[in-house]
N, C-alpha and C positions, 0 to 999 in steps of 0.2 A: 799581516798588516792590520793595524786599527782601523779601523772603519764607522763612520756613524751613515744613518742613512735620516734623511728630511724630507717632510712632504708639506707642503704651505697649500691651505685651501683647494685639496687634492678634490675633484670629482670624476667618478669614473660610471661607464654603462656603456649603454649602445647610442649608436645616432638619434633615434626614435626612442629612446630612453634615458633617463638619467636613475642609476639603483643608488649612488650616495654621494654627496658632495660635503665640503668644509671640513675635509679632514685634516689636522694638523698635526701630526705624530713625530716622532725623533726615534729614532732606532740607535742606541749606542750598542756597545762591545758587550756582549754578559746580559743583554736585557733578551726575552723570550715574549715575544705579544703572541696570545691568542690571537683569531680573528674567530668570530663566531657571528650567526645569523641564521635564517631560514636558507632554504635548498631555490636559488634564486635573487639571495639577497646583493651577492657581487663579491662573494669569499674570492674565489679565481679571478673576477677580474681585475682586484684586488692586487692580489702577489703578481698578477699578469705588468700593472701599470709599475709597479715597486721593481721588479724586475727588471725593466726598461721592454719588455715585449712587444707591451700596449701602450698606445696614446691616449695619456687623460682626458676629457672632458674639458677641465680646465685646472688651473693652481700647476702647480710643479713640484716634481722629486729633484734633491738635488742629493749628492755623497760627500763628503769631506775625508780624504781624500776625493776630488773627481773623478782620476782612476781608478777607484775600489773596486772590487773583482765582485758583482753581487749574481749571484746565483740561483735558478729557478731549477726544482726538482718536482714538476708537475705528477697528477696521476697516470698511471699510462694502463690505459683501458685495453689496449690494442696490442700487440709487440710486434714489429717489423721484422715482415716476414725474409728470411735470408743475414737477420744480424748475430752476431755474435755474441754472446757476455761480455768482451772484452770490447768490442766494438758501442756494447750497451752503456758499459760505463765509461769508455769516452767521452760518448755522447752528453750522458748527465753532468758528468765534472765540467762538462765545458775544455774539456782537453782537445776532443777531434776540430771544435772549431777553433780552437786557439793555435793549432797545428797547421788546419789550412789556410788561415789569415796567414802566419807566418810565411806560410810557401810562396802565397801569392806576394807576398810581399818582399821576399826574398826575386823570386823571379823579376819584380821590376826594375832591380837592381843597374838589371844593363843600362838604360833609357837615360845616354847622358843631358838629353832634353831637363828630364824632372828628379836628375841626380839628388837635390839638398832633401826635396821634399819625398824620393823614393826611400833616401839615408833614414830618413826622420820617422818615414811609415814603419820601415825594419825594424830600427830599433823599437817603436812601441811595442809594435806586433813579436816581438822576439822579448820584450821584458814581461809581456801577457803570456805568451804561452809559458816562458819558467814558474811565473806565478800560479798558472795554469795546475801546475805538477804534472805537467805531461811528457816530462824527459823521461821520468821512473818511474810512470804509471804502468809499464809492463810487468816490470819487478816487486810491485809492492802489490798487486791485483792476486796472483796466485796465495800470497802466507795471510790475506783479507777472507779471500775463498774459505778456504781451512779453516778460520778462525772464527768465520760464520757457520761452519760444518754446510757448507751448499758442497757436497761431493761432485760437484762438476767441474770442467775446468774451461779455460778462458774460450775456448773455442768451439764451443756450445755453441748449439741455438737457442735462444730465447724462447722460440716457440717452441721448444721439446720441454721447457721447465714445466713443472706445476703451478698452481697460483703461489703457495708457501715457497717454493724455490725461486720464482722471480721476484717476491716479497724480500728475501733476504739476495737478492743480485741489486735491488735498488739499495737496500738501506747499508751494499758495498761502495756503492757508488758515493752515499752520501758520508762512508766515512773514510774514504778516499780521495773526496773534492776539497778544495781549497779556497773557496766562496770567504771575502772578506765579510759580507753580510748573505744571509741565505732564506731563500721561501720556501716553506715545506706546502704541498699541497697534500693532507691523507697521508704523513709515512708512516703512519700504525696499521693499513688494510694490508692482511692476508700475516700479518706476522704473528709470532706464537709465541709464548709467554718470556721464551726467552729472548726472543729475538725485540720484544717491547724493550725489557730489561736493558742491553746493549743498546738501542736505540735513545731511551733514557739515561743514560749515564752516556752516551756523547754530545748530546746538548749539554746536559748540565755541564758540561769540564770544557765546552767550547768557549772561546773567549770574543766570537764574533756575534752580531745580533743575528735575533730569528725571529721572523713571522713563520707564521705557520696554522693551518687550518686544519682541523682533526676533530671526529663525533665522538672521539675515545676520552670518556670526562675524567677518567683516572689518569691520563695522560696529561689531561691540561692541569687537573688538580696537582701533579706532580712537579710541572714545569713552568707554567708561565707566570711570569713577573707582571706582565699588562694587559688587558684583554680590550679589544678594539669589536664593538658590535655594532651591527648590521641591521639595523631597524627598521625593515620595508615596508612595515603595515604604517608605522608613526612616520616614514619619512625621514629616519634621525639616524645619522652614525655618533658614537658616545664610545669617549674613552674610560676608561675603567683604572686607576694605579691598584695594584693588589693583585696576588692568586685567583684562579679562575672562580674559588669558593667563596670569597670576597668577595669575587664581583654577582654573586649568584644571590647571596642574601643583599648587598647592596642596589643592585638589580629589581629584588623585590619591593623593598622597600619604596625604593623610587616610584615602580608601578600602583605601590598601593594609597603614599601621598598625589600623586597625577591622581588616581580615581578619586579620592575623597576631595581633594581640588575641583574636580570638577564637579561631582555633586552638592556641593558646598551652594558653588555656583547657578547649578543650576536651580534647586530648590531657594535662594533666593530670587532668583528671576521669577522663578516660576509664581514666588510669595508678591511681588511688584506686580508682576503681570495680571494676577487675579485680583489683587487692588486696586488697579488703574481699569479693569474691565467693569468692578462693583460701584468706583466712582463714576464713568460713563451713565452706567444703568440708572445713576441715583440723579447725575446730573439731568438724562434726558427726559426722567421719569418728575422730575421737577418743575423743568418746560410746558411739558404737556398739562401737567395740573394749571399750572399758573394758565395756562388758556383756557381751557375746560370750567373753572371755576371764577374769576375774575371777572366781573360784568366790569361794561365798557367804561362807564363813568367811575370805577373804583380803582383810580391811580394810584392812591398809597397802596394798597395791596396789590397793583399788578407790578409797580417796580419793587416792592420788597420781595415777591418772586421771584421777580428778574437779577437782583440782585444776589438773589439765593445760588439760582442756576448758574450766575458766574462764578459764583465761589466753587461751586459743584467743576465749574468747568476748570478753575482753574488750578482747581487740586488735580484733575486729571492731567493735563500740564505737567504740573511737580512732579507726578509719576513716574509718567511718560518720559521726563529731563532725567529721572534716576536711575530707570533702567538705561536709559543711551549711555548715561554716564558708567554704567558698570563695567569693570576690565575683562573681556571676554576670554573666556575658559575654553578651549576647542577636549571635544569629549577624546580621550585616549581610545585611539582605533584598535582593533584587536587582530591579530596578526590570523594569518588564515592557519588554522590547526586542524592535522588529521586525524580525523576521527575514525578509532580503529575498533572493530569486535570481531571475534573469531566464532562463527556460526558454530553451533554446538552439534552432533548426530546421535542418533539412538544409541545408548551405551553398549557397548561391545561384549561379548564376552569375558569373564575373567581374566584369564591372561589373553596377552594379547599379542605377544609374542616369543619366541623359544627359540634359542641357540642351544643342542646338546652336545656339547665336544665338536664343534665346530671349527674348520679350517675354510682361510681362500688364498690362493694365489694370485697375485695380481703384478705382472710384469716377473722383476725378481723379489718382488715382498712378498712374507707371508702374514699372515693373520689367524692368529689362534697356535691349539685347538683351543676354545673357549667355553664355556657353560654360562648361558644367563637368560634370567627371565624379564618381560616387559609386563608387567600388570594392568588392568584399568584402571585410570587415574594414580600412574605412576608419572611422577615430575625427575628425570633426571638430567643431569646437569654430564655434558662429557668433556673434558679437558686432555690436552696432549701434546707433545709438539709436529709442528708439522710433518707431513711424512711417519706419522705415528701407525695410520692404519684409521682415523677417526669417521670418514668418507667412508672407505670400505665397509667398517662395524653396521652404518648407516646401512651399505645398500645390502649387506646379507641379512640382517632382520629384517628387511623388506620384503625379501624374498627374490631382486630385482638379480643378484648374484649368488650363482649355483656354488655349493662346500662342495671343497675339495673329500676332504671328510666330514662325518658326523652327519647332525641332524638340525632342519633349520623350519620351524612351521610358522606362520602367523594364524592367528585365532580368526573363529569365526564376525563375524558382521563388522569386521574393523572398518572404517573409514579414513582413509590416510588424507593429512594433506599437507604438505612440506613446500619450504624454501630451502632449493640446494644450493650450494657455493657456488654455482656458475648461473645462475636464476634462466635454468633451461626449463620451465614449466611452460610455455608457450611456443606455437610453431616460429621458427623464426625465419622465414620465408613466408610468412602473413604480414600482414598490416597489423597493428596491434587492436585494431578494432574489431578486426575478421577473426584474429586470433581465440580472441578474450570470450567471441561469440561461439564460435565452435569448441570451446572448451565448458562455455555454458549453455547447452542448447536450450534449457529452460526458459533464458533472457530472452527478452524482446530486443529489436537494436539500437532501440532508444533507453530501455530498464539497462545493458552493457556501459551505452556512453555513461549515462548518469552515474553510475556508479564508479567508473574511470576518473572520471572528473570530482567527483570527492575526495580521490585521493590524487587529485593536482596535476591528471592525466587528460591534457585537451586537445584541441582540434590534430594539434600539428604533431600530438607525439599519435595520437589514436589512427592516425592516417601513414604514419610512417612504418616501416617494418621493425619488426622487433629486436631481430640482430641490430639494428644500427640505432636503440634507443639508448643512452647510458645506465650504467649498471645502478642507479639510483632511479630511474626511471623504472627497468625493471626489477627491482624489489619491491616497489608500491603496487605493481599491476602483479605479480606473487601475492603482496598482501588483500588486495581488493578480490584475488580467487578467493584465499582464505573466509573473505566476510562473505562471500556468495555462497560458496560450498559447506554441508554441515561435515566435521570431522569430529573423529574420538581421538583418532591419533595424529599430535600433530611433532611433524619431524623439521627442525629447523639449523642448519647448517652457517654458522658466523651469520645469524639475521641482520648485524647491523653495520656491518660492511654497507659504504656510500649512502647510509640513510642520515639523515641530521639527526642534531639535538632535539628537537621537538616530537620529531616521527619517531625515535629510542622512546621517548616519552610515552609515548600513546601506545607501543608495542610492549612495554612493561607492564600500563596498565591492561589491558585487555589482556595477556599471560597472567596476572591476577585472577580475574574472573574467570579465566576457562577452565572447564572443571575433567578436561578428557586428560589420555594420558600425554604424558610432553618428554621428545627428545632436545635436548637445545645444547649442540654443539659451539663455542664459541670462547672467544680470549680475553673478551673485554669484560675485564674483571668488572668494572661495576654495576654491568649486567648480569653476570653470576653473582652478587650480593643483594642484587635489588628483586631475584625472581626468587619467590619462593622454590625450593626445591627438596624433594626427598631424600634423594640419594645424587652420590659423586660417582660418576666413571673415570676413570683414568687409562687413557690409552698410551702406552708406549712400546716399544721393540715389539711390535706387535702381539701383544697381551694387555688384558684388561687386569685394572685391581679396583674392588667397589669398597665403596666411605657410606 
């Protein structure tokens, strides 16, 4: 079914906050809106209100149709413990609950009290769930499996997948649902190149609309027809018509007539204001003479003084009326940006690490036998698809996993320091403040917070424990180790999984300037074109080929 989606003077946040208001958007059939902002700006709360999840602030969503099937596919940080895959994407398609409305509403059936109005609940609730696709969602879940190569089958557990194998259970899910309009929150995290690929060619061939929020700028560059941002420092949500690259140079643009607007501005007030302080000075210094010099009986010279000093005064006036009259320019606020550097340490030895004919075992995968060397101030880039062996390659040059075969050394005086895919660098049975401190005994506990808090980590996450911080959360307190710790080797596992646009930004530059050696496993392609790099790893069937 066609579907448009409408939001008239939408505003959305918390009770005690408001992040955006006076949005006016249209969702038709075929359009793709970005939603983009800082990490806070109200992306999720967002698809949350669009959704029907959350309650606006104020304004309203409406659908045309009103029953339109609109559907939220949030991130899911967590997976329930005891659920199935098949039970997982129930859930997401909105099938399980379009099943148990049904039931219930089938069961009230009997109630010849509220017979018209039990008839009327049935049939809605029985034309949602068809819509649903939940008659043949059994059927159609196993040749989707397959055709995502997720070698599991329906009755899995979720928590037995990988992150790559739950990454490709959700994006079954979302090419299994039947959302008249639909919100994607993140479905680019943990997928692999091919799995972006499939992912991007069913938006594009979809014929429903989409929001959707993603740090993957290759992804929005790809796809989106609108982009809807998030302006928390300014105060401002602004719609954007055009590809997300349209909206990036028009974007700037924007920012750069606002500054010179305002200094335009202000350098003329500033030019009034120092005129009307020189008129004062001349007016009052006028006064004074006229007293000081003026004997009593010499009228004509004490009023052509005074006469003076009014003119004096009344230019001051004129001024003063000028600047009131000027249209006030409020200066463009600058959004809070993470400032990132990767502490640098004593350079390492030559090489700095060796695989010789190297094997590992891991479950029923293997890996290798392989040969390869890590040099100082070597930059490689490794690519693969999920389940390739990419992780593994990571932990035997580390030395962290024993070869089955062969020979596995790391060099003298290395300094490692890495962001893994699952951002386990912190006790997660700490506080993240106690954590951060016992990983840097060096810190004072005030040199810890301060540093936390640069990167956008305050009272309430510092106090909280680490397991239960979000996985965006803990990437930045990853990164805030990196700036405290000096490293030669830095090993970095998908860094930009749950970090914004802004924080990719900052993590580009400062991998510019770092001069030690760098592992940087990851999918998002316009992070592998944007880092410098020396060499390509490619990992697949568990064997490496280097570029």
């Amino acid at each position: 079914m066609s579907a448009n989606l409408v939001t008239k003077n939408l505003a959305g946040g918390h009770a005690h906050r408001t992040l955006f208001e006076s949005l006016d958007l249209t969702v038709a059939p075929g359009d793709v809106v970005g939603v983009v902002g800082a990490n806070g700006a109200g992306k999720t709360t967002l698809l949350r209100i669009l959704a029907g999840d959350l309650e606006p602030l104020d304004g309203m969503v409406s659908t045309a149709p009103s029953n339109a099937f609109v559907g939220w596919l949030p991130q899911e940080h967590e997976r329930i413990r005891g659920e199935t895959v098949s039970q997982f994407v129930a859930r997401r398609t909105g099938a399980a609950a379009a099943t148990t409305a049904m039931e219930q509403a089938a069961a009230a059936l009997g109630d010849e009290q509220q017979s018209r109005a039990a008839d009327d609940a049935y049939a809605d609730s029985f034309d949602h769930w068809m819509v649903s696709g939940a008659p043949d969602l059994d059927d159609r879940l196993p040749p989707m499996l397959a055709d995502l190569r997720l070698d599991v089958g329906p009755d899995a557990l979720m928590t037995s997948l990988s992150g790559g194998q739950a990454a490709r259970a959700a994006l079954a899910s979302l090419m299994l649902s039947r959302f008249d309009v639909v919100m994607l929150d993140e479905p680019t995290n943990d997928l692999d190149l091919a799995g972006l690929e499939r992912l991007e060619g069913f938006v594009r061939a979809l014929r429903s609309g989409v929001v959707l929020v993603s740090h993957d700028r290759e992804f929005l560059s790809r796809l989106v027809t609108r982009v809807v941002e998030l302006d928390l420092a300014q105060n401002r949500v602004s719609v954007y018509d055009g590809g997300y690259d349209a909206f990036l140079d028009e974007r700037a643009i924007a920012r750069r007539h606002a500054r010179e607007t305002y200094e335009e501005f202000a350098a003329k007030k500033a030019d009034l204001v120092g005129r009307a302080r020189t008129q004062r000075e001349w007016s009052s210094q006028g006064v004074r003479n006229a007293m000081k010099k003026a004997p009593d009986n010499d009228k004509i010279r004490r009023k052509a003084q005074g006469e003076s000093s009014e003119k004096q005064a009344q230019k001051v006036r004129q001024m003063e009326s000028r600047i009131a009259r000027l249209e006030e320019v409020e200066e463009p606020r600058k959004e809070w940006a993470l400032q990132f550097t990767i502490a640098g340490a004593p350079r390492s030895g030559s090489v700095v690490a060796t695989l010789d004919e190297a094997s590992a075992i891991v479950g029923g995968f293997t890996l290798g036998p392989i040969s390869l060397q890590v040099s100082a101030g070597d930059r490689i880039g490794i690519t693969g698809p999920n389940g390739a062996g990419k992780t593994t390659l990571l932990q035997l040059l580390l030395g962290r996993l024993a070869p089955e075969t062969g020979r596995v050394s790391l060099g003298a005086s290395v300094a490692v320091g890495e962001i893994d895919q699952a951002r386990t660098g912190l006790a997660e049975n700490l506080s993240l403040g106690d954590a951060f401190e016992a990983a840097l005994p060096q810190l004072t506990p005030a040199d810890a917070r301060t540093l936390l808090a640069k990167f956008g980590l305050k009272a309430d996450q510092v106090n909280s424990l680490v397991g239960r911080l979000s996985p965006g959360e803990r990437t930045r307190a990853a990164m805030a180790l990196l700036q405290a710790r000096g490293v030669n080797l830095l090993v970095l596992d998908e860094p930009t999984n749950h970090l914004d646009l802004p924080a990719i930004e900052q993590l580009e530059e400062a991998l510019e300037s770092y001069d030690g050696a760098l592992l940087l496993v990851s999918h998002d392609r316009r992070l592998l074109d944007n880092v410098r790099l020396d060499q390509r790893w490619h990992v697949q069937d568990g064997q490496v080929t280097t570029a």
